[in-house]
N, CA and C of each residue as an Amber inpcrd file, in Angstrom:
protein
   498
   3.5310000  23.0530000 -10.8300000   3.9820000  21.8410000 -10.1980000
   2.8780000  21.3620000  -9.2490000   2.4690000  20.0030000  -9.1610000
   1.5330000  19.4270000  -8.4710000   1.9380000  19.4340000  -6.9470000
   1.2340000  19.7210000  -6.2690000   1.5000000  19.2470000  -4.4440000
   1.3930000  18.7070000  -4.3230000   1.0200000  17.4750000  -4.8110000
   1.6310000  16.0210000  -4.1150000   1.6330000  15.4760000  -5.3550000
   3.3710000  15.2840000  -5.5910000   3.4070000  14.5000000  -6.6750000
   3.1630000  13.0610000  -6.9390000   4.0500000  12.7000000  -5.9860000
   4.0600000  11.1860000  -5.6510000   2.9440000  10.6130000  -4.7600000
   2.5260000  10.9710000  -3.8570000   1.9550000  10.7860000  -2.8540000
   0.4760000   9.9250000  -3.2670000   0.1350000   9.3840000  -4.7290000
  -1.0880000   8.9610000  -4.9870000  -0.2400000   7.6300000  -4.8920000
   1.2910000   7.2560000  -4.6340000   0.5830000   5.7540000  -4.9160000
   1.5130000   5.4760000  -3.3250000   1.1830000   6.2300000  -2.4690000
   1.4010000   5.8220000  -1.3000000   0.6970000   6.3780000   0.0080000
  -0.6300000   6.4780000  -0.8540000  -1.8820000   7.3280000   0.1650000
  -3.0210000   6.4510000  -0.1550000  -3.7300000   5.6290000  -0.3370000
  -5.1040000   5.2740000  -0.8510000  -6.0300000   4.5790000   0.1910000
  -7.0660000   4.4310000  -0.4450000  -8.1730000   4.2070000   0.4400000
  -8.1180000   3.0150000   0.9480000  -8.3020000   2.3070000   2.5230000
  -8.2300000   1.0820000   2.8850000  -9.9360000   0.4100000   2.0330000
 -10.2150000  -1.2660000   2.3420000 -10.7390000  -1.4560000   1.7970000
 -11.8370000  -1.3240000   2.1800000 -12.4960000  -1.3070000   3.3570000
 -13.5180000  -1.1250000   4.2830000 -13.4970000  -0.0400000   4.6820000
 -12.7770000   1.0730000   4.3530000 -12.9410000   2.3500000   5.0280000
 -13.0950000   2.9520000   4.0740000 -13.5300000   4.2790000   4.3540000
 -13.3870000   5.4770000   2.9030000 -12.6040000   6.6840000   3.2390000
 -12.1700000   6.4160000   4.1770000 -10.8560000   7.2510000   4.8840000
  -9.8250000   7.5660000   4.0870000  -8.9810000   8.4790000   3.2970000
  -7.7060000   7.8220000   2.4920000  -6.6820000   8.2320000   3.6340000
  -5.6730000   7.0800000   3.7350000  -4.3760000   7.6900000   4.4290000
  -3.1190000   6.5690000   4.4870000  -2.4630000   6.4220000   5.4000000
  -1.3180000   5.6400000   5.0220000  -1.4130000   4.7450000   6.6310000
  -0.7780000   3.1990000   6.4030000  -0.6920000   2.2330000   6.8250000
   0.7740000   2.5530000   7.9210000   1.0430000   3.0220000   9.0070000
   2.3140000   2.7260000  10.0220000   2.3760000   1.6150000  10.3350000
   3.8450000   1.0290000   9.9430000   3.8420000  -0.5210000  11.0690000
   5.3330000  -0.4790000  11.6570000   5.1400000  -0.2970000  13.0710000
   6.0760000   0.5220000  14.0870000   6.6090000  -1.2810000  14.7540000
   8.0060000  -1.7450000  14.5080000   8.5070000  -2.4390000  15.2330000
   8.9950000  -2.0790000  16.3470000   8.4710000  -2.4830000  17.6800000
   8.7670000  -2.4700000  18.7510000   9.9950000  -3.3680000  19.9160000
  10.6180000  -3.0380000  20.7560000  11.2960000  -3.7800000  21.8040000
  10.2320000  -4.0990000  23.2210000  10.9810000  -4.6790000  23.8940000
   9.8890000  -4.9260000  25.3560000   9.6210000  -3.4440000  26.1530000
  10.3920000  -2.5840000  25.8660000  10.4660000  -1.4680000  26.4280000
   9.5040000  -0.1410000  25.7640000   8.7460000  -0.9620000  24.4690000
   8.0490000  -0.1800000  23.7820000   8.5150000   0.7450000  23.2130000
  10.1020000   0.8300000  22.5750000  11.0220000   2.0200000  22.2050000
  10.8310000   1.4710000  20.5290000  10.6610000   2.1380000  19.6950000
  10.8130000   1.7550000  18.0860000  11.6760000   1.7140000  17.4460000
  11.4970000   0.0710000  16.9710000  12.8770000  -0.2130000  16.6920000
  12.8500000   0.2240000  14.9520000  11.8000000   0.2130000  14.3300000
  11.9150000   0.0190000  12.9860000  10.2110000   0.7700000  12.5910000
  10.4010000   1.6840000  11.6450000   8.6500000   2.1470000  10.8190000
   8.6720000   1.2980000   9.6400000   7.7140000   1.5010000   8.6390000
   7.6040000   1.1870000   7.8140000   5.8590000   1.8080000   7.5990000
   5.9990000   2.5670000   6.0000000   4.7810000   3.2370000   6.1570000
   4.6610000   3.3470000   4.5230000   3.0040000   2.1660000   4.4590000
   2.3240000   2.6590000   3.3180000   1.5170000   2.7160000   2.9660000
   0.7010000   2.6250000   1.9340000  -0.6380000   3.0580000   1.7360000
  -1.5300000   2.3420000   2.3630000  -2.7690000   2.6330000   2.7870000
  -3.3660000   2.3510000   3.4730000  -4.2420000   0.9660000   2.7960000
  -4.0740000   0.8810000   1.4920000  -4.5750000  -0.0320000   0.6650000
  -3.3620000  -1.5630000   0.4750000  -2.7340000  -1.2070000   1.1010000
  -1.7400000  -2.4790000   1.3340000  -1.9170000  -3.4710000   2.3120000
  -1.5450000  -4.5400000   1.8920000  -1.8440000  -5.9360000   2.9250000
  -1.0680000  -5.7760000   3.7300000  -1.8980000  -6.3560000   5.3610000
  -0.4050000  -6.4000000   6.5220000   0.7300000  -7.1540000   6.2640000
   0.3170000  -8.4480000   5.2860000   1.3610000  -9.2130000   4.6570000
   3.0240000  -8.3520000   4.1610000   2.4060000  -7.4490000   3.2790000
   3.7900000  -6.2330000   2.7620000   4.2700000  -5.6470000   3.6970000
   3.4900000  -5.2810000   4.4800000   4.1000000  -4.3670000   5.8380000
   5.0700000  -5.0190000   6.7520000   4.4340000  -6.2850000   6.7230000
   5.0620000  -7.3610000   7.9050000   6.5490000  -7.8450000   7.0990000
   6.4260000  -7.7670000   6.3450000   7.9260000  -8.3630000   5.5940000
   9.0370000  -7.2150000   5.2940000   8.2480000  -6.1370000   5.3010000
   9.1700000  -4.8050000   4.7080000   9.6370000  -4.6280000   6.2600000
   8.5840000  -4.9970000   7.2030000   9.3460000  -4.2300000   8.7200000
  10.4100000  -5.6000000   9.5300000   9.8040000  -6.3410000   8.8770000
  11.0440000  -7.7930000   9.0710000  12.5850000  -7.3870000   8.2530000
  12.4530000  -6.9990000   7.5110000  13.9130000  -6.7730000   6.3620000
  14.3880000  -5.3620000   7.4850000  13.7710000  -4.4740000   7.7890000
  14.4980000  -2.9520000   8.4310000  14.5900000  -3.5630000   9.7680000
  14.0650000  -4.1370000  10.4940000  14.3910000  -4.7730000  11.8420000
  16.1330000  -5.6610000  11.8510000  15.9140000  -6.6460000  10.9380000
  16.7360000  -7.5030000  10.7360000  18.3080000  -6.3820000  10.3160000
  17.6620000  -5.2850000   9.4920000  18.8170000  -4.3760000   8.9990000
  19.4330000  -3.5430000  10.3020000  18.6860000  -2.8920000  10.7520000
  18.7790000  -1.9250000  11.9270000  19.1820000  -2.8510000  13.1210000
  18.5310000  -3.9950000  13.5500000  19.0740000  -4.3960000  15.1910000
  20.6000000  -5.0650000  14.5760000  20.8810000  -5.3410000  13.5080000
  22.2490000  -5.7810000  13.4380000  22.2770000  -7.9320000  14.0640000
  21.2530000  -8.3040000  14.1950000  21.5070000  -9.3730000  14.4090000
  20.8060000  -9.3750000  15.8110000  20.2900000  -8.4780000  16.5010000
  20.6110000  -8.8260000  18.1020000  18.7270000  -9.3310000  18.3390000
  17.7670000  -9.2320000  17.1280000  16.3530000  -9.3000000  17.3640000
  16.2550000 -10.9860000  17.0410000  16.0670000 -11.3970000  18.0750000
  16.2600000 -12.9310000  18.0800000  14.9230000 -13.5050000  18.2320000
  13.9400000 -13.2940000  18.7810000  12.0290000 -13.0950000  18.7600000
  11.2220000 -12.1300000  18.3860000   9.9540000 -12.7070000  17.3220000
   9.2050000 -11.4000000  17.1480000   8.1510000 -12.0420000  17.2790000
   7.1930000 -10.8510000  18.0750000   5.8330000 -11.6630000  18.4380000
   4.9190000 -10.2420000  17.4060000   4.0930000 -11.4360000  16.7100000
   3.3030000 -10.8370000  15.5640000   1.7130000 -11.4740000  16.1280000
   0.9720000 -10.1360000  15.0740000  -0.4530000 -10.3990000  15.3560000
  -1.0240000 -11.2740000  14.8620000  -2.4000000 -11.8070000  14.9520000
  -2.9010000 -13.3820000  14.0080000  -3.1900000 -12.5600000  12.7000000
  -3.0750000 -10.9800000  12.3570000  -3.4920000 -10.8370000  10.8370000
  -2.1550000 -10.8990000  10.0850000  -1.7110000 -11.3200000  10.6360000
   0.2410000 -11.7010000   9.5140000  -0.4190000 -13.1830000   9.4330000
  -0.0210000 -13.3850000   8.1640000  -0.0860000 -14.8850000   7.7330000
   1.1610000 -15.7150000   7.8480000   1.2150000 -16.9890000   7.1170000
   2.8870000 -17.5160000   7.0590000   3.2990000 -17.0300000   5.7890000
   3.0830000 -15.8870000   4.9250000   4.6880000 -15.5260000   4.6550000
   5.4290000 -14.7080000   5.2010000   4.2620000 -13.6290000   6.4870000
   5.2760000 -13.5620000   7.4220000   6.3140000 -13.9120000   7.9720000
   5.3320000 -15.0090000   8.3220000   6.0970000 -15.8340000   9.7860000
   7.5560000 -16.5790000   8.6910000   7.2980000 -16.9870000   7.7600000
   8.4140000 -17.9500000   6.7510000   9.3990000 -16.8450000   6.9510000
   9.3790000 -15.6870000   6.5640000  10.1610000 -14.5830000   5.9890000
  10.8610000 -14.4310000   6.9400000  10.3500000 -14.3170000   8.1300000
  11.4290000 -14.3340000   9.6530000  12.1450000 -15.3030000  10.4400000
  11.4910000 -16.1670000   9.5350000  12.2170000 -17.4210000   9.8260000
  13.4050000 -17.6760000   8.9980000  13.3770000 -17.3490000   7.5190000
  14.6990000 -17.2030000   6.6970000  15.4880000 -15.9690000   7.2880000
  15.0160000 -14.7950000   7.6720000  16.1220000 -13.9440000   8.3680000
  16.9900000 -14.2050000   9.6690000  16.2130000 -15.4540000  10.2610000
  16.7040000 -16.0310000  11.3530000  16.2110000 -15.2900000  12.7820000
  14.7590000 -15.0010000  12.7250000  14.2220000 -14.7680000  13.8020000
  13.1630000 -15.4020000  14.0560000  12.9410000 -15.7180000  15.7050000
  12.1630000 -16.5650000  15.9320000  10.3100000 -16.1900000  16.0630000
   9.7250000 -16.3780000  15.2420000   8.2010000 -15.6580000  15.0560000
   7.1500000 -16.3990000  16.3050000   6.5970000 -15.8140000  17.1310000
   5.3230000 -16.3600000  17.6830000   4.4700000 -15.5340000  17.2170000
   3.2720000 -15.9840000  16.8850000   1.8390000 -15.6820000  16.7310000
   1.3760000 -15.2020000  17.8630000   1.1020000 -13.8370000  18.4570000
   0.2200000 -13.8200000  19.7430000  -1.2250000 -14.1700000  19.1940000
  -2.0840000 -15.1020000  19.5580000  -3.6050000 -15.1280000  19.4470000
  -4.3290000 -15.3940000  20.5970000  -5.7260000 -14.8810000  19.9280000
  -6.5210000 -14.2430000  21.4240000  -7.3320000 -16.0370000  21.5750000
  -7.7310000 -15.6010000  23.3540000  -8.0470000 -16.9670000  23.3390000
  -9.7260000 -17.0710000  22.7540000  -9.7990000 -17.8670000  22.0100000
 -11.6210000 -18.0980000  21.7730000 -12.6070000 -17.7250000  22.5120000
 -12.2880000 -18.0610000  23.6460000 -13.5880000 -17.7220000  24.9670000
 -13.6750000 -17.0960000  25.0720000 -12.5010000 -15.6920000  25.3910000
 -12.4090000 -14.5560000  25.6410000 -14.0790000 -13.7740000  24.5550000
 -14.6310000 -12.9810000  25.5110000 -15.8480000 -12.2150000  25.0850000
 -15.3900000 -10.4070000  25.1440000 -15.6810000  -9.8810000  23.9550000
 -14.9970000  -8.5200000  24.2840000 -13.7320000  -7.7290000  23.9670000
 -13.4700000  -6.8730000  24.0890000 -11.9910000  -5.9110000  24.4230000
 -11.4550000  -7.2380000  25.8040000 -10.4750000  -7.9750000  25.3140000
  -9.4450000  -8.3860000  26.3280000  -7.8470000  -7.9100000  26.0510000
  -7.3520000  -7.5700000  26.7080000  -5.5560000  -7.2470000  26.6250000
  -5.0780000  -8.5070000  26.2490000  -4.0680000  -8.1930000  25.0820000
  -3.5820000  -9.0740000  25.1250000  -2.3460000  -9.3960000  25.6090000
  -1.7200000 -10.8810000  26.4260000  -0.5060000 -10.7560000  27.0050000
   0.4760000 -10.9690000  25.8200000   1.7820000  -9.9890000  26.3860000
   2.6030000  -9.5570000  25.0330000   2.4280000  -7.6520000  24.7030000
   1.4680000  -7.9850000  24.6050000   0.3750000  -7.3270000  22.9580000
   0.3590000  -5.7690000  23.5030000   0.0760000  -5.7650000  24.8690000
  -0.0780000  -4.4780000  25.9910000   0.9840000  -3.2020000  25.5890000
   2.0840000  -3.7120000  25.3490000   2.7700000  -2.4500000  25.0140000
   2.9150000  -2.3010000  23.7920000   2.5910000  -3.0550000  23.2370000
   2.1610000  -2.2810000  21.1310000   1.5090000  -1.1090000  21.5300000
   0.1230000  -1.7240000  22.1330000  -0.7440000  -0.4220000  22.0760000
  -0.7220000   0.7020000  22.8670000   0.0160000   0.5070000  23.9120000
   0.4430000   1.3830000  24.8450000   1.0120000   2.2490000  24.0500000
   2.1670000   2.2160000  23.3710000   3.2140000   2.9260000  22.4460000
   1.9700000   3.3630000  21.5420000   1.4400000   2.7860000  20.7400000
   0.3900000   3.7170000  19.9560000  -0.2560000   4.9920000  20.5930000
  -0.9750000   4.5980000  22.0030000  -1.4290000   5.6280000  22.5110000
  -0.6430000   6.2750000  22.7850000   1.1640000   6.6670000  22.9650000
   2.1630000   7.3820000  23.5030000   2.2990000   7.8990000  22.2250000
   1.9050000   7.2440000  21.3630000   2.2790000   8.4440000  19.7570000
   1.3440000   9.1330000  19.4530000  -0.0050000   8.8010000  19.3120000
  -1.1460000   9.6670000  19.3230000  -1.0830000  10.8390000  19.9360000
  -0.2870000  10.6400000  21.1100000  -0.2040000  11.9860000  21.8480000
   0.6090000  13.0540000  21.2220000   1.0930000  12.6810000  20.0130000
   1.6680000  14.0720000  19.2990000   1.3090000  14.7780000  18.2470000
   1.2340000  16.0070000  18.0760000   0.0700000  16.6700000  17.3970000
   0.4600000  16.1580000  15.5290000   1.9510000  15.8950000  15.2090000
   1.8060000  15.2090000  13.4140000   1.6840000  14.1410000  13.3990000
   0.8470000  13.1880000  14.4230000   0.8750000  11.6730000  14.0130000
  -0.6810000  11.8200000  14.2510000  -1.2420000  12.5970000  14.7810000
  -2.4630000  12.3900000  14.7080000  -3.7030000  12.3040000  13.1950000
  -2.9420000  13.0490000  12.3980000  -3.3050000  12.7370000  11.0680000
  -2.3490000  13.1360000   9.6230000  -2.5200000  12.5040000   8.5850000
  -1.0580000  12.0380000   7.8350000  -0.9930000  13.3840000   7.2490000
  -0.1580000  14.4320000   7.9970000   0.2670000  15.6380000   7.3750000
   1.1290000  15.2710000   5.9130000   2.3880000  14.7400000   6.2610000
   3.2640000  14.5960000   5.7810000   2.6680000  14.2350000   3.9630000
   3.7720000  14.4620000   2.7200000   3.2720000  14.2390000   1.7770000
   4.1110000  13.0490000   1.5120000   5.3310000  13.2250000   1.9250000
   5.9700000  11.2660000   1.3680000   6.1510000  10.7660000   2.4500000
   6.5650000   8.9430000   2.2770000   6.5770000   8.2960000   3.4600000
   7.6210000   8.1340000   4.6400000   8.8590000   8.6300000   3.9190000
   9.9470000   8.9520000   4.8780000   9.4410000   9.9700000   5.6380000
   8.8070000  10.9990000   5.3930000   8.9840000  12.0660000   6.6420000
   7.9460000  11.7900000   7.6190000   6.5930000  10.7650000   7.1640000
   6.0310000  10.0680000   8.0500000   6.4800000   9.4270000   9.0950000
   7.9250000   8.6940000   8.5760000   8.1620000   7.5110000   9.0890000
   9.1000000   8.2720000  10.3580000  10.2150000   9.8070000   9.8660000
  10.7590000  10.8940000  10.5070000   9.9840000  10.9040000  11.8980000
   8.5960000  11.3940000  11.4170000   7.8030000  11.8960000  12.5900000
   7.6920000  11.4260000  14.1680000   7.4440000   9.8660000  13.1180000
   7.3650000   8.3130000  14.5140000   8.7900000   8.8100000  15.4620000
   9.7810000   8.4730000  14.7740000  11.1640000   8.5990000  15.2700000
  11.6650000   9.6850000  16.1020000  10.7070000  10.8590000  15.8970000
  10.6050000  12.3900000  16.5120000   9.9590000  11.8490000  17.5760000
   9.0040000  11.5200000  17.3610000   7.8250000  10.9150000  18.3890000
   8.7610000  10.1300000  19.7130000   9.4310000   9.2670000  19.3390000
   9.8810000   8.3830000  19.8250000  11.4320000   8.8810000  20.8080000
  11.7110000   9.8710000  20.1800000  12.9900000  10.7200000  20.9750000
  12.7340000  11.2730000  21.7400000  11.0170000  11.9140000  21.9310000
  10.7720000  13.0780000  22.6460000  10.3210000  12.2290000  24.0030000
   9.9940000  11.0590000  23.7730000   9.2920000  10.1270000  24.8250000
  10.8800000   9.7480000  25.6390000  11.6920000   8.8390000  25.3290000
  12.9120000   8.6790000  25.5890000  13.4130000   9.5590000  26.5160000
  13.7690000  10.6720000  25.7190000  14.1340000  11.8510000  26.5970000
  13.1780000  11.6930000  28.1310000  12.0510000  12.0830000  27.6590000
  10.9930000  12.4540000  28.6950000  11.8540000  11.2750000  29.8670000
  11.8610000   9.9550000  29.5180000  12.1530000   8.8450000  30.6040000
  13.3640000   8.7470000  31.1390000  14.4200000   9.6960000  30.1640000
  15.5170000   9.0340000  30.9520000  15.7710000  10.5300000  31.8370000
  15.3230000  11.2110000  31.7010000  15.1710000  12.8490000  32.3600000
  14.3600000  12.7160000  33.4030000  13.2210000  12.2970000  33.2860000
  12.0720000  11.9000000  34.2350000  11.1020000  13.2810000  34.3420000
  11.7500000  14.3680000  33.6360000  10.8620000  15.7980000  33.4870000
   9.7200000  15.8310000  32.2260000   8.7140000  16.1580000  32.4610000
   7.1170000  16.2640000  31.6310000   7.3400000  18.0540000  31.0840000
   7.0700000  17.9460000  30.1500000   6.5400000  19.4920000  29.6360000
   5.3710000  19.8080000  30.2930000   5.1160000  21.2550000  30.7620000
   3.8390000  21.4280000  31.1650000   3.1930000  21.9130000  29.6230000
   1.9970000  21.8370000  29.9470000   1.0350000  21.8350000  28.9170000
   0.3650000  22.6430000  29.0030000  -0.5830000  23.1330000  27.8790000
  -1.4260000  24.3820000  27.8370000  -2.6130000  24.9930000  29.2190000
  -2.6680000  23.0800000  29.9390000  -3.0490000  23.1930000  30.6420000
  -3.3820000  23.8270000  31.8260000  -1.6430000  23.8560000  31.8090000
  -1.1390000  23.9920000  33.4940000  -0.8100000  25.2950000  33.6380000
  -1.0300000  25.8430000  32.3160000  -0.8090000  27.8560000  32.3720000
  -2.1810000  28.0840000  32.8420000  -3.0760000  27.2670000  32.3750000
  -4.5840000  27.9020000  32.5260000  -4.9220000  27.4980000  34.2460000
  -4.0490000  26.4840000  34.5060000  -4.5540000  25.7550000  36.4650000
  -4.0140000  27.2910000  37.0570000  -2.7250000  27.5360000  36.4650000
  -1.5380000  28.6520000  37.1390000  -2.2950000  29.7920000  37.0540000
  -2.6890000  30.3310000  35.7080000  -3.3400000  32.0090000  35.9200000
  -4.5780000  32.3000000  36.6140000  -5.2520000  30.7910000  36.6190000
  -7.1030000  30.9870000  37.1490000  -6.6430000  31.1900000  38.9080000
């Protein structure tokens, strides 16, 4: 039996990279809590991503996601597609002048939440062999943070044995 059976047509190479791995597109709230994954090959347009995580948003919030602010690489069949589900789409785009790495307003806690998932040791690279247990992981990811906030207690870390015994 093959070890990864399926996994060739939901792993492939992006087009500019020679990396192979898989595409996350993590719908977010203002609170940076995830509302919705969606995860696929890395050779897929943000276009597919953006519509597959529009349909599980629209499924999962039950009606209550009334704005979605998307990046300028979603096109309009994005933006159309959320507009037939009955949500209201803004485009965040950066301003022209801007020179550089600028934050974008909005945009700050996408990436914030990225860097809060990075911080866990199976999202750092695509263990997983299918895309549900990828998508599992985020959601693991995302409980352990939660917790952390509404507890207000941190795990100590490998660190803090080594501050403690020295």
């Amino acid at each position: 039996m093959p070890r990864r059976a399926n996994s060739a047509s939901v792993c492939a190479t992006a087009s500019l990279k020679r990396v192979p791995g898989r595409k996350r597109g993590p719908a977010m709230d203002v609170l940076g809590l995830v509302i919705a994954v969606v995860v696929l090959a890395a050779s897929a347009h943000d276009n597919a991503a953006g519509t597959a995580l529009l349909d599980q948003v629209a499924e999962n919030a039950g009606g209550a996601a009334d704005k979605a602010l998307v990046d300028q690489g979603f096109k309009n069949a994005v933006v159309d597609h959320g507009t037939s589900l009955g949500i209201d789409m803004e485009v965040v785009e950066r301003n022209p002048q801007d020179w550089g790495f600028v934050p974008q307003p909005k945009r700050w806690r996408v990436e914030q939440t990225y860097g809060i998932l990075i911080l866990h040791r199976r999202l750092v690279r695509d263990y997983e062999h299918r895309p549900v247990s990828s998508a599992s992981r985020v959601y693991w990811a995302m409980t352990h943070v939660m917790v952390r906030r509404l507890t207000g207690a941190n795990t100590p870390t490998w660190r803090d044995a080594q501050a403690v015994s020295a």
